[in-house]
C-alpha positions in Angstrom: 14.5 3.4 -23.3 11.4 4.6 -21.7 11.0 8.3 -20.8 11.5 9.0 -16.8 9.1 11.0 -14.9 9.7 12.1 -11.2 7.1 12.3 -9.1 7.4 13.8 -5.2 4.7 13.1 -2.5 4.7 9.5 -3.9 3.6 7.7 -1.1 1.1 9.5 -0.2 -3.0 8.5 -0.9 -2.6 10.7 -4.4 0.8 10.0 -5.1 0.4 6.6 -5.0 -2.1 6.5 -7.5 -0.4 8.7 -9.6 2.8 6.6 -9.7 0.5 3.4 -10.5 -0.9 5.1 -13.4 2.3 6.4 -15.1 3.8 3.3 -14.5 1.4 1.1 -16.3 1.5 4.3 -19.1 5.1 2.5 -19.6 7.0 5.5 -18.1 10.5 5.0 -16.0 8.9 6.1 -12.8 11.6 8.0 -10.4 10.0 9.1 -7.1 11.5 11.6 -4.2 11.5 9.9 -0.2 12.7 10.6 3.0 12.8 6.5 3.8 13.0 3.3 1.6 10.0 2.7 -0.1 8.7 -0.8 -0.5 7.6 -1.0 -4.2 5.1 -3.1 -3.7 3.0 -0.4 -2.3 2.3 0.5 -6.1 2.5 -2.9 -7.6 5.1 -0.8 -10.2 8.7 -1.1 -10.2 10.1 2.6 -9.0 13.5 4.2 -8.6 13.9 5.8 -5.2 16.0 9.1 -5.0 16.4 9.3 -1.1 16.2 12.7 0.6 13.4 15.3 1.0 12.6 18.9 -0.7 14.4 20.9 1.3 17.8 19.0 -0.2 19.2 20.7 -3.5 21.5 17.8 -3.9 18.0 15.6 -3.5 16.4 17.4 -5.8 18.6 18.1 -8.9 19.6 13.8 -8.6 15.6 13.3 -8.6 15.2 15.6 -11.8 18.0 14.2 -13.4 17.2 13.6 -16.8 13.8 13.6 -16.2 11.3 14.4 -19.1 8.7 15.2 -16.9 8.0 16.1 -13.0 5.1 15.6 -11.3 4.9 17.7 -7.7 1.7 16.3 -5.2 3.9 16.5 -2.1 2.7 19.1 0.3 1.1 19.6 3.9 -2.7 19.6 4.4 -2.0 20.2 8.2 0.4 22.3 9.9 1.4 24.1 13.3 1.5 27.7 12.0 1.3 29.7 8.4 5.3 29.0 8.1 5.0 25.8 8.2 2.3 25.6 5.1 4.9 28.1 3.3 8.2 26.6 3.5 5.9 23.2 2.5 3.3 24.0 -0.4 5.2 27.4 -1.4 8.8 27.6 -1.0 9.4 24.1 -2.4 7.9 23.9 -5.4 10.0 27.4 -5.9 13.0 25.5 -5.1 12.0 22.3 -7.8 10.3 25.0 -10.4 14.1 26.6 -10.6 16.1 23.6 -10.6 13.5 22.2 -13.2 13.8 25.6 -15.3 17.7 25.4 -14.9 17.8 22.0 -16.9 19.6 21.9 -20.4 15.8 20.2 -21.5 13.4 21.5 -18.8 11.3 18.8 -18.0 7.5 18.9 -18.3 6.2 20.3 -15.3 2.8 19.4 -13.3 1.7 20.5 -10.3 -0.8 19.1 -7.8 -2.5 22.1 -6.3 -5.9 22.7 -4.7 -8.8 24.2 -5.4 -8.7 25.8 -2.1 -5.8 28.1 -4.0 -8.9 29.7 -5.3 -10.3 31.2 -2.3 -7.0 32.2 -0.9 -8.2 34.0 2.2 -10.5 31.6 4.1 -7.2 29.8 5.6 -3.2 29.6 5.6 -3.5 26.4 3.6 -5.6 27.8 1.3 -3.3 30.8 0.7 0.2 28.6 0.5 -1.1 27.1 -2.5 -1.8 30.1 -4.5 1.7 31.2 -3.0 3.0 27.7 -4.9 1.0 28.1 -7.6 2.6 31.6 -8.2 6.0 30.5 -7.2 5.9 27.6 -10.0 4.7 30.4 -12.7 7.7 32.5 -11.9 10.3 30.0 -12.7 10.3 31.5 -16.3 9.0 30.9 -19.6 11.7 28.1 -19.7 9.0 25.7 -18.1 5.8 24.1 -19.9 3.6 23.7 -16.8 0.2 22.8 -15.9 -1.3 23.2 -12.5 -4.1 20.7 -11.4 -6.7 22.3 -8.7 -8.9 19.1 -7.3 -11.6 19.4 -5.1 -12.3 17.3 -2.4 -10.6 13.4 -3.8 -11.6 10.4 -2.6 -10.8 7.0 -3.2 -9.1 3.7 -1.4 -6.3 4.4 0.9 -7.8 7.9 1.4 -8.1 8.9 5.1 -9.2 12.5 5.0 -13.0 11.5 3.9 -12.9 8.5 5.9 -14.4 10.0 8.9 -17.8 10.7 6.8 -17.8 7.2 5.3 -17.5 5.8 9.1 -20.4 8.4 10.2 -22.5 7.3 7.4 -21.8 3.8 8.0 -23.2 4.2 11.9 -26.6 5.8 10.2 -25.3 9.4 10.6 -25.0 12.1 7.9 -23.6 14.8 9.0 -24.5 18.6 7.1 -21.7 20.2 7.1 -22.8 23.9 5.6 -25.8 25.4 4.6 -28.8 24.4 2.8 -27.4 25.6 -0.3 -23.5 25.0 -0.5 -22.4 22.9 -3.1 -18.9 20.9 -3.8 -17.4 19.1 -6.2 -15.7 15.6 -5.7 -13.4 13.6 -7.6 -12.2 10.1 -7.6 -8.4 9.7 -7.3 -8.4 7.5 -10.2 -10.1 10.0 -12.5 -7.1 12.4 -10.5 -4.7 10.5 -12.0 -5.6 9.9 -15.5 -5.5 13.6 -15.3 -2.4 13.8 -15.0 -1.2 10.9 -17.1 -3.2 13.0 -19.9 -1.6 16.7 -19.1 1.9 14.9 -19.6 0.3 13.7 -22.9 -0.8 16.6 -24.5 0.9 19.8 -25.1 -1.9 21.5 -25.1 -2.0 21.8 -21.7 0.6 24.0 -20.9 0.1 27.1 -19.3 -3.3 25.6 -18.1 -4.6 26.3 -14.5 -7.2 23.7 -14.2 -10.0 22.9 -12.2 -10.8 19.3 -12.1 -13.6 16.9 -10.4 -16.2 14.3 -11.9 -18.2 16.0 -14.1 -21.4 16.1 -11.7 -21.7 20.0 -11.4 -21.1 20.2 -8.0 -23.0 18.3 -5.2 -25.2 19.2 -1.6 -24.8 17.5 1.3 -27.9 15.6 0.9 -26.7 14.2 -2.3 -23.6 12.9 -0.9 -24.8 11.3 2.5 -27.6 9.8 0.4 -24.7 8.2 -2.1 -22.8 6.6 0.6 -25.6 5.7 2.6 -26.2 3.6 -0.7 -23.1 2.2 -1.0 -23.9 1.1 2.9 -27.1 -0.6 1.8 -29.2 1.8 4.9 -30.0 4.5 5.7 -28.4 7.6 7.2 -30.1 10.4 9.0 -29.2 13.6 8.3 -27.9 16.0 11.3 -26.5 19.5 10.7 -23.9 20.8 12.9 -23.9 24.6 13.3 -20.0 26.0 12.3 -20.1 26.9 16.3 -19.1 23.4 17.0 -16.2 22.7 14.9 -15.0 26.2 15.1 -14.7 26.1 19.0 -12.7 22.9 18.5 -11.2 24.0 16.2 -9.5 27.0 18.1 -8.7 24.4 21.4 -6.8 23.2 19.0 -5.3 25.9 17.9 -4.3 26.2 21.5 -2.4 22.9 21.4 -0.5 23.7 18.2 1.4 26.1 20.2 2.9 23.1 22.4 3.4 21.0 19.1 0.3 19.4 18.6 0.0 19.3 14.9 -3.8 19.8 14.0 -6.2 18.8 11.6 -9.2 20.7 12.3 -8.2 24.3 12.4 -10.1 27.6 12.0 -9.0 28.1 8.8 -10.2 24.2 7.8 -13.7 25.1 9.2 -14.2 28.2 7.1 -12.8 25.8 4.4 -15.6 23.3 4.9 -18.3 26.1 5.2 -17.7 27.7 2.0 -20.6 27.8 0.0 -19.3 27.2 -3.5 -16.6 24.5 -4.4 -17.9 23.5 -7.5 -15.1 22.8 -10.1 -15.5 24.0 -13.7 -13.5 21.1 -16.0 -14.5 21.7 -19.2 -10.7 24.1 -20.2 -8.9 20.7 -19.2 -11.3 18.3 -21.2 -11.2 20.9 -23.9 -6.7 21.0 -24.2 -6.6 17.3 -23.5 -8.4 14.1 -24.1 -9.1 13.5 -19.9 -12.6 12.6 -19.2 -13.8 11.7 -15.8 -14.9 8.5 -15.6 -16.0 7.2 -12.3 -19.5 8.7 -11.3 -20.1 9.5 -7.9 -22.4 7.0 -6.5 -20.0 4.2 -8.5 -17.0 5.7 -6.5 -18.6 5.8 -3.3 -19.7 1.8 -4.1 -16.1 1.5 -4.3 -14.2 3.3 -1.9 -16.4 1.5 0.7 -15.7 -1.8 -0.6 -12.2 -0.9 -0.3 -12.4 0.1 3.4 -14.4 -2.8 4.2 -11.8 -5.5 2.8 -9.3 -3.7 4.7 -10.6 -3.6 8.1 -11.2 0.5 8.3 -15.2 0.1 8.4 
């Protein structure tokens, strides 16, 4: 009988990828959702546990049993600081206990950010340290990890899509200054990682910081990788912080009448930070993950991927 692993934020760009790689690990694959769930979406036959993780009823069905948990659902855009709470916070409070109530507490991993590391530069940031520290006080009772990603990218992905399409029309856009640096990771390499932490026991207790194992990128560097992957050219144009940050607070504005943003203040101060540069090497050292899709490989991909399906 194979061991079951529940997954929430399944259907989302990470999930999704996650769920296909446990699944093909030979793992009984039992995911959380709101609405059926074709399983064709992951090519993987899934059971679905219908409800959502505000439902104790959901949540202890979904855990069931389970040997392991996997928790990626959360909100990367919301109308106030509450809202990123109740979703990146107070939930995985609510799965940690239930998990740490179990007569065999499952494994535990959760998908964090590294944003959690610079806690002050915006409300998302800030809700997942809040999770982070919400998950650690479930108890001793728990063997967690906690994943912190950089910026992932990878098919299906829509949040970097707007720089591939920029790129694409010969336009590089320099987000930050001269000398910021980030890391990046392909969702792939993402989800080996996690496949790996519920592998190795020597990953519990492990905050980790994860990307591809290029020490952190500039601007430059990545406009001239996708412009690669395009086959062209792309010319470099910096916009000053003044331009997203006014946009930013219009819609700010238009949150308050229940426009959900994207672009917020907090997400410009986000993508201005000088230093998001990932250091892997605790995780490669407690488990046997290695990224393995370089960066200019992954952009080669990811814009094949958009291409065959009509978003370039």
């Amino acid at each position: 009988m194979r061991p079951t692993v529940a997954i929430t934020g399944a259907t989302g760009f990470i999930g999704a990828h996650v769920v296909r790689r446990l699944a093909a690990d030979g793992w009984h694959v039992r995911i959380l959702a709101r609405r059926p769930v074709d399983p064709a979406r992951f090519a993987a036959e899934v059971e679905t546990v219908r409800g959502d993780l505000d439902d104790q009823v959901s949540l202890q069905r979904l855990l069931d049993g389970a040997v392991a948990v996997v928790h990626i659902a959360g909100l990367i855009k919301a109308r106030s600081r509450a809202e990123f709470f109740r979703a990146n916070a107070e939930a995985v409070g609510r799965l940690a206990r239930i998990a740490a109530a179990a007569p065999r507490p499952p494994r535990f991993v959760l998908m964090s950010s590294l944003a959690a590391r610079e806690p002050t530069l915006s409300d998302y940031a800030a809700s997942k340290l809040a999770g982070e520290e919400a998950l650690i006080a479930a108890g001793d009772a728990l063997h967690w990890s906690i994943l912190r990603p950089p910026a992932v990218y990878g098919p299906g992905d829509r949040a970097t899509l707007f720089f591939f399409q920029a790129v694409g029309r010969g336009i590089g856009p320099l987000l930050g200054a001269e000398n910021a640096r980030l890391s990046l990771i392909h969702v792939e390499d993402l989800a080996d990682a996690v496949a790996a932490l519920l592998a190795d026991e020597r990953g519990a207790g492990l905050i980790a910081e994860i990307d591809d194992g290029g020490g952190g990128y500039g601007w430059r560097e990545m406009i001239e990788a996708a412009a690669a992957a395009f086959g062209r050219r792309a010319r470099t144009v910096r916009v000053p912080m003044a331009v997203p940050y006014a946009l930013a607070l219009a819609n700010q504005a238009l949150a308050r009448i229940g426009y959900t943003p994207v672009l917020t203040p907090g997400k410009v101060r986000e993508f201005y930070h000088h230093d998001w540069v990932c250091d892997p090497g605790p995780l490669m050292a407690r488990t046997a993950w290695r990224p393995a899709v370089p960066l200019r490989q992954g952009f080669a991909s990811t814009v094949a991927w958009y291409r065959e399906h009509g978003w370039l």
